[in-house]
C-alpha positions as CSV (number, residue, x, y, z in Angstrom):
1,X,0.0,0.0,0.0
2,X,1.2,3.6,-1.0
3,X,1.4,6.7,0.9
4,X,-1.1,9.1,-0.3
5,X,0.3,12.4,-0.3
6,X,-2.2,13.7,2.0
7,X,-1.4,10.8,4.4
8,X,1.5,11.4,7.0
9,X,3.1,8.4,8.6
10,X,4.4,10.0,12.0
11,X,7.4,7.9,14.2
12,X,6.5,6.7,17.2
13,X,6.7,9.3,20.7
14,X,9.0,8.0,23.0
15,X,7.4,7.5,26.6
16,X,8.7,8.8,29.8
17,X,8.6,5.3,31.9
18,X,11.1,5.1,34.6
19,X,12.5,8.1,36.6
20,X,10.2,10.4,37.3
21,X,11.2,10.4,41.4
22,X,14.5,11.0,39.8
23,X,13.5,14.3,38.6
24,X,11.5,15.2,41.1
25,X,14.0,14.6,44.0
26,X,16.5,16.7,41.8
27,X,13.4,19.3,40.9
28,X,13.5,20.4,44.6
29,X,16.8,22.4,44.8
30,X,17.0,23.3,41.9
31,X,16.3,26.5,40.3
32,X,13.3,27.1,37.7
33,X,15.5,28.2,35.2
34,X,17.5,24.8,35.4
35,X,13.5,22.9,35.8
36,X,13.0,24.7,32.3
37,X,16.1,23.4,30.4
38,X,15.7,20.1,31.8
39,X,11.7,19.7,31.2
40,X,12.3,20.8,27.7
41,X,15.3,18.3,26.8
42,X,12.9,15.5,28.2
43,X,10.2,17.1,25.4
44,X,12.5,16.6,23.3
45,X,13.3,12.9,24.1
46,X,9.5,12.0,24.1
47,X,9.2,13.7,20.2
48,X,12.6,11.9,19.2
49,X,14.2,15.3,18.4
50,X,17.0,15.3,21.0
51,X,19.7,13.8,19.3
52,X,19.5,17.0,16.9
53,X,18.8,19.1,19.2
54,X,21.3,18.5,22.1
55,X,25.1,17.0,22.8
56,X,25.1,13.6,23.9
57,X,27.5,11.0,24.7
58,X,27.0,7.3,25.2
59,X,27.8,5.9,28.1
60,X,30.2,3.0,26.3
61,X,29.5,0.5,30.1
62,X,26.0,0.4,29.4
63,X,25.2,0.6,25.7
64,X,21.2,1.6,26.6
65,X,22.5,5.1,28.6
66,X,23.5,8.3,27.4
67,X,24.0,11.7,28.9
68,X,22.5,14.2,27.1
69,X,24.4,17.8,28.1
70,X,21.2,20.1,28.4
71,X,23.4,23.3,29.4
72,X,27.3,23.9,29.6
73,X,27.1,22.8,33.4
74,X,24.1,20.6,33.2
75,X,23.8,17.1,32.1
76,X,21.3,14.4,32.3
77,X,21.2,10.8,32.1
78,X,18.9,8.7,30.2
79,X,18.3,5.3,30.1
80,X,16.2,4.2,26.7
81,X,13.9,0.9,28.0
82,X,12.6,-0.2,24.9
83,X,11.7,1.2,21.1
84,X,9.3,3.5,22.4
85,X,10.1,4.2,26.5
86,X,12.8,5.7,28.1
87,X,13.7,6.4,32.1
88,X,15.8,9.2,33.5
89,X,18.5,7.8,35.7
90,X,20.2,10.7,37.2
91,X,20.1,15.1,36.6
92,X,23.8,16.7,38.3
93,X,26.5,19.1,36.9
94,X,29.1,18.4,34.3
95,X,32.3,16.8,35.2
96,X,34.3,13.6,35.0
97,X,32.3,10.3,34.3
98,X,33.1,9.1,37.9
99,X,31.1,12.4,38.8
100,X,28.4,11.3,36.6
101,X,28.3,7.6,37.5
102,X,27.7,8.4,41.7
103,X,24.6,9.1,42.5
104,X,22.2,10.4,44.1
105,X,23.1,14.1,42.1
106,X,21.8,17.0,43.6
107,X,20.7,20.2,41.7
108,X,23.8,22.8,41.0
């Protein structure tokens, strides 16, 4: 069967599944500025428009996380579950990997 050109087929959203007491411990110190950044990198994970829209580096121990550097001194780790859900697994400041890697982070 063939597209017609009025039909669109859209991808898949991603969904948030895992992680939301992640963010919210991290939400509590932090500052609404940093909320904003944050809430609109995770936007752009559930539309599937992150990985043009945003630095991010695998993690090469576990091939299913990535941190996803929302602002020079802000990074976020994400952990993709399956095809179409995905679980944040930690929100801190930029810094080594061994920095990244201990948790719990705390809002900067």
């Amino acid at each position: 069967m063939q597209n017609e050109p009025n039909q669109v087929n859209h991808p898949t959203c991603f969904r948030l599944e895992t992680g939301i007491e992640v963010i919210e411990r991290w939400a509590e110190t932090a500052s609404q500025a940093r909320r904003n950044v944050v809430y609109e990198a995770l936007f752009a994970m559930v539309d599937r428009s992150l990985f043009n829209r945003y630095r991010v580096v695998d993690d090469y121990r576990r091939p299913n996380e990535f941190f996803v550097i929302v602002k020079d001194d802000l990074a976020m780790k994400i952990r993709v579950n399956c095809y179409d859900s995905f679980g944040v697994v930690g929100i801190g400041p930029c810094g080594r990997l061994s920095d990244l890697q201990s948790a719990p982070w705390h809002a900067a």
